[in-house]
N, C-alpha and C positions, 0 to 999 in steps of 0.2 A: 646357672648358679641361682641359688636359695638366699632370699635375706631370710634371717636370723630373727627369730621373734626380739629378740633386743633390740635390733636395728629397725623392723617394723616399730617400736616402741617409743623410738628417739623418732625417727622421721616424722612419726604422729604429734611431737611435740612440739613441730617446728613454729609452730606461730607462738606459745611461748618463749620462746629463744631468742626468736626475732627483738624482744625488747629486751634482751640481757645482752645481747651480742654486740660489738663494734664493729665498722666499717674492716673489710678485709684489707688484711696486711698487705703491702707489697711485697711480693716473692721473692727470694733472692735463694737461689741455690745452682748447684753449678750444673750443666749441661756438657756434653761433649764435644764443646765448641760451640756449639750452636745457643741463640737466645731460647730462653724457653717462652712457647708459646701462652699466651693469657686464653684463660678456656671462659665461656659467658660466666658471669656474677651469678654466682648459687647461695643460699643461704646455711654455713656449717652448721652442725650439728655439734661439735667441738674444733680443738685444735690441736695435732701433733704436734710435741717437742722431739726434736729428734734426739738417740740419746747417745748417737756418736758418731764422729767422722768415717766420712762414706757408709753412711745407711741408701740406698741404693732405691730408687722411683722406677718403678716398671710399669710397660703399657701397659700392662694386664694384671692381673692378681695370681702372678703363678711366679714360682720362684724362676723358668725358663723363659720366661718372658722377656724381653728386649730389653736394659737400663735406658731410659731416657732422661732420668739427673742423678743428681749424688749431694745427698745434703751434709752439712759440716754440724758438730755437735752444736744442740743449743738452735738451730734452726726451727722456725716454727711456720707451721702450713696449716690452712682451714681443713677439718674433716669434714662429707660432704654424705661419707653412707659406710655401715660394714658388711661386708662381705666373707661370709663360711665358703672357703671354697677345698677343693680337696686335695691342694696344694699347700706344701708350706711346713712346718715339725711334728712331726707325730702327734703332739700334744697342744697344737698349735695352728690354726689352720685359718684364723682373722686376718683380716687385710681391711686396709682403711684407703677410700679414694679419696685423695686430696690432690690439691693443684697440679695440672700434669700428667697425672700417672695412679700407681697405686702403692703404698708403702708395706709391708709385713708390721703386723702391731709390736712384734718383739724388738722391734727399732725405734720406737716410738712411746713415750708416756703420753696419753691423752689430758688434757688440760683445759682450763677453761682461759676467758680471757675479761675478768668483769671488775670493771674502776667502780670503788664504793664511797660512799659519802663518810669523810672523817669524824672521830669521834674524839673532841677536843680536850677531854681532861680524862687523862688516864684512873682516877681516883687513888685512894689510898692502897689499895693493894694491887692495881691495874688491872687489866685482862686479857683473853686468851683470845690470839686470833690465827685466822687461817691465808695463804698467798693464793689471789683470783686469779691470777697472770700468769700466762707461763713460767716467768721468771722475775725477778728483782735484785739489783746488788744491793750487798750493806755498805755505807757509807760511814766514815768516821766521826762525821759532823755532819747536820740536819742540812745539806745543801748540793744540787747537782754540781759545784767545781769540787767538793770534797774528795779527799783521796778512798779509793777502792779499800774494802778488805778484804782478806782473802776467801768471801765467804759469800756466795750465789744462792740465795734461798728462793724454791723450785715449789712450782703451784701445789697447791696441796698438804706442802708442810705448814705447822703451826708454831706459835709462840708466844709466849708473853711480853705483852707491851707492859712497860714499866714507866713510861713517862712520853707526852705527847707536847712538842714546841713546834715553833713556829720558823717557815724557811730562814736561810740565813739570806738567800737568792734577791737579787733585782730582776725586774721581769725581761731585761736584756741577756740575763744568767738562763736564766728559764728558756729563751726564745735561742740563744747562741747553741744552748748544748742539752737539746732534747732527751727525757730519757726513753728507753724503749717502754713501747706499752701504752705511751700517752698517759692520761692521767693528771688530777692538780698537784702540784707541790708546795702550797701553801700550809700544808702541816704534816708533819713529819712524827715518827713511832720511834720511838727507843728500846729496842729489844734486847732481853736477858737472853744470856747464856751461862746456863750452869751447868756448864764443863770448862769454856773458855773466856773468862767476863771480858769484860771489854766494850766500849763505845761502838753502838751497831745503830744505823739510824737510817731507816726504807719510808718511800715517802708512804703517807698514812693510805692514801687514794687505792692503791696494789693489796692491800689484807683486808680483809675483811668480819669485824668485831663476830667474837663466837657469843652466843645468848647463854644465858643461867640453862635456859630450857634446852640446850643441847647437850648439857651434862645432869639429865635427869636420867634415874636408872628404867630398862624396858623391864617390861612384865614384873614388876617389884611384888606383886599378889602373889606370886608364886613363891612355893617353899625354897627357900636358896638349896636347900637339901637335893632336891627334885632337879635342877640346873646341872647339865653338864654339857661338856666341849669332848667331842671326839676328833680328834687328828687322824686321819688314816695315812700313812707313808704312802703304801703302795698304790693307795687312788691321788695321794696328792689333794685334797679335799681336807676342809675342815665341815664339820656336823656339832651342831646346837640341838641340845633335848633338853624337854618339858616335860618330865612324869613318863620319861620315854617317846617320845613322840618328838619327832624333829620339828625344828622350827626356822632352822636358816641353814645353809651350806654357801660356801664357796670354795673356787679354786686358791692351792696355795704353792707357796716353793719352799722346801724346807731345805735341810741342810744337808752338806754334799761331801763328798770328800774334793775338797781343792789343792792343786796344786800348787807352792810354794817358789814362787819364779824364782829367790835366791837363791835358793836350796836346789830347785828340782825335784825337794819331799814332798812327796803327796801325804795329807794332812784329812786326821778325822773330826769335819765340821759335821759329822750328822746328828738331826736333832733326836736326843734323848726319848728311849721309849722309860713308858712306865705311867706310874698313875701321880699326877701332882695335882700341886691347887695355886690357882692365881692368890699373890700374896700381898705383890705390886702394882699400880699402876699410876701412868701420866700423861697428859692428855700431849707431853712432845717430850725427847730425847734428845740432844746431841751424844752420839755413837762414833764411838774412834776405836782405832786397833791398829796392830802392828808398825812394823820399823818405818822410821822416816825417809822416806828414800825409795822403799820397798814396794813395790806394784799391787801388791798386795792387800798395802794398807788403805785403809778408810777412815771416812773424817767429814761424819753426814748431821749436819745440823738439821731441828726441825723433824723429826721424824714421828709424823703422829702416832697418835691414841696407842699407844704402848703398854699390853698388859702382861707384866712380866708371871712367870709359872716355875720356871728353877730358881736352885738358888745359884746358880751357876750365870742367870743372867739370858736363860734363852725366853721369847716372849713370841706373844703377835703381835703383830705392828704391821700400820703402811709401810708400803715401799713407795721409791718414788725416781729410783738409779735403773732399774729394770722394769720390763712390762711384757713378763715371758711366765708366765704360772704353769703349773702340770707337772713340773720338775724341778728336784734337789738344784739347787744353787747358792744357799748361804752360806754365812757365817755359823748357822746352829739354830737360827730363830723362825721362826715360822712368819715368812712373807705374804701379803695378801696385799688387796688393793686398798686406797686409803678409806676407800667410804665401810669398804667392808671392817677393816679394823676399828671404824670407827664404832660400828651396830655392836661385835663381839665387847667394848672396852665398855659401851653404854650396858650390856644386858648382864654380863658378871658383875662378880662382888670380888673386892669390897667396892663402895662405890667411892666418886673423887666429888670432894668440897670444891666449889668454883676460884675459892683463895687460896688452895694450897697444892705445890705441884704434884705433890709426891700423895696416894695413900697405900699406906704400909698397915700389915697385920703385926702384930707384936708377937714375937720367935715364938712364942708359945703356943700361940694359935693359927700358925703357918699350914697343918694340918686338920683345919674344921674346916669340912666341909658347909656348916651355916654361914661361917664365916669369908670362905674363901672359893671362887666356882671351880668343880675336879674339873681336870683335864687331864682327862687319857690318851696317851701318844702310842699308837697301837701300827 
């Protein structure tokens, strides 16, 4: 087996890491009877969230390889190295050693795990931040006894902090009912939602404040004219040009035909060909769709750097539910990983003001290209 010049890439970085990283987690995932073994202390490279019950730990990095645990959704293991091997989806063929065994990445979001130093007064129009942690609950009141809401906000995603207070907690609150992750809870985020408002409050320690300087536009010297996004279906790939000349590519998943578990109808989510122009964009979404009840449905706060191109509503954007590229699997929108949505949302137009969520072309100018970067879905 071949590492991957990626994984060559990370491994070379590990002595920076070492001072972002925490003490590794205690393991917990389930074996088949048996405890599972502690392997010597390595230093990860990141962390697997597993992103469903029974994602399946094999000695090896092959899909016939032996199960030696079964992790439950939400489960988080140190990654230690990746591995290309020639096992695994057509399209798909990464595998991550972590604790034990080896996982297949399509079971797994890779995530980091990094506690930040709080930023005390939200100001007059707040700002945007991103979650360092695997995971974080929202809480209804700034305090570890507060009640849950129904809403798990997953590393990666972003948000507007709207107002920054101080624990409600006594340090016997703190010390009785740890949250996950570690972390201080001496000062707490108030986070917007504009799709479901409501009292949302993660401790401030778990996000980490986004700068003015990461919503500056890339290659702004260039003619917006000159700028364009190629989608290719059949490769699954997105392409970034400059005067012709490519500039960036990644893997994506576009949209599929999915079946309809009420129904049994199988349903046309594939994304739209044709020639469009991004019109919208925001640096987070919450994204909902279908019947309440319905298997179907979704109901995904936080959904970074989202740059919308129909008017229908199909965009690029992180994901952050899946971690399988190469293949149709959405809703209609074209999925890619979060750092990549991130480059794509920075280097088109229009560009986003760091006080306002939304920027919008005005209906009239939804079709300039100076105005808005083409994107051809071909």
């Amino acid at each position: 087996m071949n590492l991957s010049r990626r994984t060559l890439l990370k491994l070379g970085s590990l002595g920076l890491l070492r001072a972002l990283l925490p003490p590794l987690p205690a393991m917990d995932f389930y074996t088949d009877g048996e405890p599972a073994q502690p392997m010597m202390r390595r230093m990860p490279i990141a962390f697997a969230r597993s992103l469903q019950f029974g994602a399946v730990i094999r000695s090896e990095p092959d899909l016939r390889a032996p199960k030696v645990g079964t992790l439950r959704r939400d489960d988080v293991l140190p990654i230690y190295a990746e591995w290309q091997t020639e096992s695994g989806s057509p399209h798909n063929k990464l595998w991550y050693e972590v604790e034990g065994g080896y996982l297949h990445s399509s079971l797994a979001q890779p995530v980091r795990w990094q506690l930040n130093r709080p930023v005390t007064d939200a100001g007059e129009h707040g700002f945007w931040a991103e979650v360092t942690v695997p995971f974080v609950d929202a809480r209804v009141a700034p305090s570890v006894k507060a009640a849950l809401t129904r809403y798990r906000y997953y590393g990666g995603t972003v948000y507007r902090v709207i107002q920054v207070v101080k624990s409600q907690d006594t340090p016997a609150d703190v010390q009785s009912q740890p949250l996950p992750f570690s972390g201080d809870t001496t000062w707490w985020y108030r986070i917007e939602d504009e799709s479901f408002p409501g009292p949302y409050f993660v401790p401030a320690s778990h996000l980490r404040p986004i700068s003015h300087a990461e919503f500056a536009p890339l290659s702004p010297e260039v003619d917006p004219r000159e700028k364009k996004i190629v989608v290719r279906l059949s490769e699954q790939r997105l392409y970034a040009y400059e005067k012709g000349r490519e500039v960036f590519t990644c893997r994506i998943a576009s949209g599929a035909y999915l079946k309809d578990t009420a129904t049994g109808e199988l349903k046309d989510y594939t994304t739209t060909r044709g020639v469009w122009y991004v019109y919208r964009k925001t640096p987070s979404q919450h994204m909902y769709g279908g019947a309440v009840g319905n298997e179907d449905a979704f109901d995904l706060p936080g959904i970074p750097w989202v740059s919308y191109f129909t008017y229908t509503g199909i965009a690029v954007h992180g994901t952050y539910w899946h971690n399988d590229y190469g293949m149709p699997r959405s809703h209609g929108c074209v999925n890619v990983r979060s750092e990549d949505a991130k480059w794509v949302w920075r280097w088109t137009l229009p560009p986003n003001d760091y006080k306002e969520r939304y920027a919008m072309l005005p209906a009239k100018e939804r079709r300039n290209p100076a105005l808005g970067t083409t994107v051809v879905v071909e």
